[in-house]
N, C-alpha and C positions, 0 to 999 in steps of 0.2 A: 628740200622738197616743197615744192608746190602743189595742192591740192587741184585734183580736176573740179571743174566746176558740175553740177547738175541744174541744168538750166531751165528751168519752170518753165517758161515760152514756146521752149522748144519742144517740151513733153505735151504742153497744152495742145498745140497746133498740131500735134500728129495727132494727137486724140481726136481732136473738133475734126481734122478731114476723114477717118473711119467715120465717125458719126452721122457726117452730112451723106457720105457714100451709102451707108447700112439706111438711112430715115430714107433715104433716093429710093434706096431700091425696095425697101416694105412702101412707100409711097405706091410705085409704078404696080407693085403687083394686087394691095386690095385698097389704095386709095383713101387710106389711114394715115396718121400722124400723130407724135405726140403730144399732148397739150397739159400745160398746166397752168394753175390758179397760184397768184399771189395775193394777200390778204394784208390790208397793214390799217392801222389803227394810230391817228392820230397825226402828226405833222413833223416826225422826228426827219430830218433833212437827210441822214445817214441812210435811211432807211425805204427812201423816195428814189435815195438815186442808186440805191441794189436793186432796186425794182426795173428801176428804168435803165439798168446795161444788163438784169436778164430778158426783159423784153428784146432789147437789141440784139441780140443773141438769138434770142429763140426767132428771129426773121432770120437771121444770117445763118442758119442752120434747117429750116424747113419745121419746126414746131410752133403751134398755136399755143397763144397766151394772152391771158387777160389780168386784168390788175384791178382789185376793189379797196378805193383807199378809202374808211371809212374814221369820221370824227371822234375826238376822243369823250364821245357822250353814248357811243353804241354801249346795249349792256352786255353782261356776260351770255345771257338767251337769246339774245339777238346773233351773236359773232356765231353763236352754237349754232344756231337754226342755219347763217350761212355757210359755215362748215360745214353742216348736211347735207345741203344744198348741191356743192363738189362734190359731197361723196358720194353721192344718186350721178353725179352727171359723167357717162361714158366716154365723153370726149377730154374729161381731164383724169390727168395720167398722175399729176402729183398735185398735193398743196404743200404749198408753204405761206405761213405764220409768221412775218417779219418780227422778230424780236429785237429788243426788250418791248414789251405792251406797258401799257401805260400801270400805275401799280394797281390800281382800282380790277385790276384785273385778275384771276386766276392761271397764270401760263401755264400751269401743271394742266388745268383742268382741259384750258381752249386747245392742247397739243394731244390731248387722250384723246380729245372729241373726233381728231380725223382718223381718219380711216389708215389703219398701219400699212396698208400695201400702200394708200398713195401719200404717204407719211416719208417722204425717200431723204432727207434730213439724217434720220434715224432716232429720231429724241424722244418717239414712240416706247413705251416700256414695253411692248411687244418685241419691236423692232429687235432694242437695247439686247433683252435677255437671247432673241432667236443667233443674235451675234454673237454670244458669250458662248449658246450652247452649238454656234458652229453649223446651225442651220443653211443651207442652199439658198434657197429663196428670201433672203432677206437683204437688207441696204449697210453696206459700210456710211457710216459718218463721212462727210464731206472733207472736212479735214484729212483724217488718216487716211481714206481715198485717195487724196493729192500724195502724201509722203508713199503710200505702197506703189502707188504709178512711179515715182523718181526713182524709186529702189529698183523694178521691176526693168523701167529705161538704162539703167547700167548693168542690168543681170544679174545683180547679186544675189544670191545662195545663203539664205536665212540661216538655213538647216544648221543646225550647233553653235551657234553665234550667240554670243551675248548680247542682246540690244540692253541699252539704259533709257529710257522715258521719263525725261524730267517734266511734272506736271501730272495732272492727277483731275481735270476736269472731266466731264460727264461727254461734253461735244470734243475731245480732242484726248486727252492724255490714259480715259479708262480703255476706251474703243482700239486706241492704239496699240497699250501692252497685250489686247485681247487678241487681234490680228497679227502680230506680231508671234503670239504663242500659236495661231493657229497655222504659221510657217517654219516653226520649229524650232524656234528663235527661243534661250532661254532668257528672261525676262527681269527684269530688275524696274520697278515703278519708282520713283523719287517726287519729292515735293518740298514744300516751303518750311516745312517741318522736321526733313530728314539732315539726321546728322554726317558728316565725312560729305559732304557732297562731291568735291572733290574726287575725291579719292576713288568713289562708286564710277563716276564718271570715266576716271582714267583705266577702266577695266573693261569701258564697251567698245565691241569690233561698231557696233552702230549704235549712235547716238542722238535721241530727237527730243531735241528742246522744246516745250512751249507751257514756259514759264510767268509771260509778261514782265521780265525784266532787261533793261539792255544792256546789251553787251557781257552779261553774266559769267559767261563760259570762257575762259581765258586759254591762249596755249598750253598750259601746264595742266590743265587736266585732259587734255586730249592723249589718246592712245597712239602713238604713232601706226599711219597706215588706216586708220579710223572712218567710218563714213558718219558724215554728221549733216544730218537734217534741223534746218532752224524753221521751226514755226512762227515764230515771234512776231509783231510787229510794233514796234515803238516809236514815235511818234516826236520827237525829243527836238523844237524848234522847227528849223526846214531841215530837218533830215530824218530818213526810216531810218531805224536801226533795230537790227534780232537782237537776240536772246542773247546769241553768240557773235566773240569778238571778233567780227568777218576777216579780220588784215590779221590778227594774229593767228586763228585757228587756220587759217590756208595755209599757214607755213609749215602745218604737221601732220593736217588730216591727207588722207588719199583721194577724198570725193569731199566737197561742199555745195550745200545750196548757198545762194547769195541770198539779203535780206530782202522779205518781200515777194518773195518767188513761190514760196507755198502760197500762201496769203491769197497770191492771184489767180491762184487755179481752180480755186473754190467754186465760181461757175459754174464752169467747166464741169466740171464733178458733178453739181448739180445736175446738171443735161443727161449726164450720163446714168446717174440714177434713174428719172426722168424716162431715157430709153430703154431703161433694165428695165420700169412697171409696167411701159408701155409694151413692150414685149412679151411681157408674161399676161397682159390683158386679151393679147392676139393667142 
């Protein structure tokens, strides 16, 4: 058996054209759009050029956006007072924080300082807990975002499934088992520390790696018939490589992402949070 693919690109690109259709049409009727604020600190290259393909996006989709890159001598009242600044301003619909900040800095503090609606990231403890407790009006994490949409694009049926969540971060692996329980999905969280890894693994109808290690996930823990989502991105000379062993686990799962294909849809995702504020702003 060969594993179907689930192809990030292809999920992205139906997303992005709803997006542009739905911004079209609240455009034509009150002549709105949504806009958001990027903020970065400092001259991290990685972090220059996120900026500058969600600029590019937010043109190729009908949203306004501005970008303040400020040196790494801004103090912590300074970044505050401009975080204020978007949050009084009606025309932006989100900020974001480019992280990691330089250490001199507070990130706990600079990330409480915006405003939880246009906090659409989710890293807000507002956000975090209204997601936990299953609230409406709140932002899925960018990340899990991407994997519920893949899931969602092949129609699988959470309801009494085991999903396994290997990983245990704040931006991707807590958010996940939470949404994931909030589809009825029962849940098993794994990490760097749990023992049988294996073993726990070979027990999930669905599986989502993001771990930071490559290639970790080998065929023999895979469930035959299994859907397995790879978060991962590794880096490892000139080549990506997930979490999971892409050539081995297609040979047993039912559905795979390929490596690299979550990773990219992170935008994406953003935007859509992005139009979820700006929608509840109208």
């Amino acid at each position: 058996m060969t594993a179907e693919l689930i192809r990030g690109p292809v999920v992205e690109k139906a997303i992005r054209d709803e997006i542009v259709k739905e911004v079209y049409e609240i455009r034509e009727h009150t002549g709105k759009r949504p806009g958001f604020s990027i903020i970065l600190v400092g001259d991290n290259p990685v972090s220059r050029t996120s900026a500058a393909d969600k600029e590019k996006m937010a043109e190729e989709l009908g949203y306004y956006s501005v970008v303040n890159n400020f040196p790494a001598t801004i103090t912590q009242e300074e970044l505050i007072a401009v975080i204020g600044k978007y949050n009084n301003n009606k025309e932006i619909h989100a900020i974001r924080v480019q992280l990691p900040l330089p250490d001199y800095l507070d990130e706990r503090r600079v990330i409480e300082a915006v405003d939880h609606h246009k906090e659409v990231d989710a890293l807000h403890p507002a956000n975090m807990g209204n997601l936990i407790l299953g609230e409406e009006e709140t932002y899925i994490p960018i990340a899990p975002l991407a994997c519920f949409k893949l899931l969602q694009f092949i129609s699988y049926d959470l309801n009494g499934k085991h999903a396994v969540v290997v990983g245990r971060s704040n931006i991707m692996g807590k958010p996940m088992s939470v949404l994931l329980l909030q589809q009825h999905a029962t849940v098993t969280t794994c990490h760097s520390r749990t023992t049988n890894l294996s073993e726990i693994c070979r027990m999930a109808d669905v599986l989502v790696v993001a771990i930071g290690r490559p290639q970790l996930v080998k065929k023999d823990w895979i469930k035959p018939g299994a859907v397995v989502i790879d978060v991962g991105l590794n880096r490892v000379g000139d080549r990506v490589l997930g979490d999971v062993d892409f050539e081995e686990v297609s040979q047993k799962a039912a559905f795979i992402t390929p490596p690299g294909d979550v990773g990219a849809m992170t935008d994406t995702m953003f935007m859509l949070n992005t139009l979820e504020s700006f929608k509840r702003n109208l």
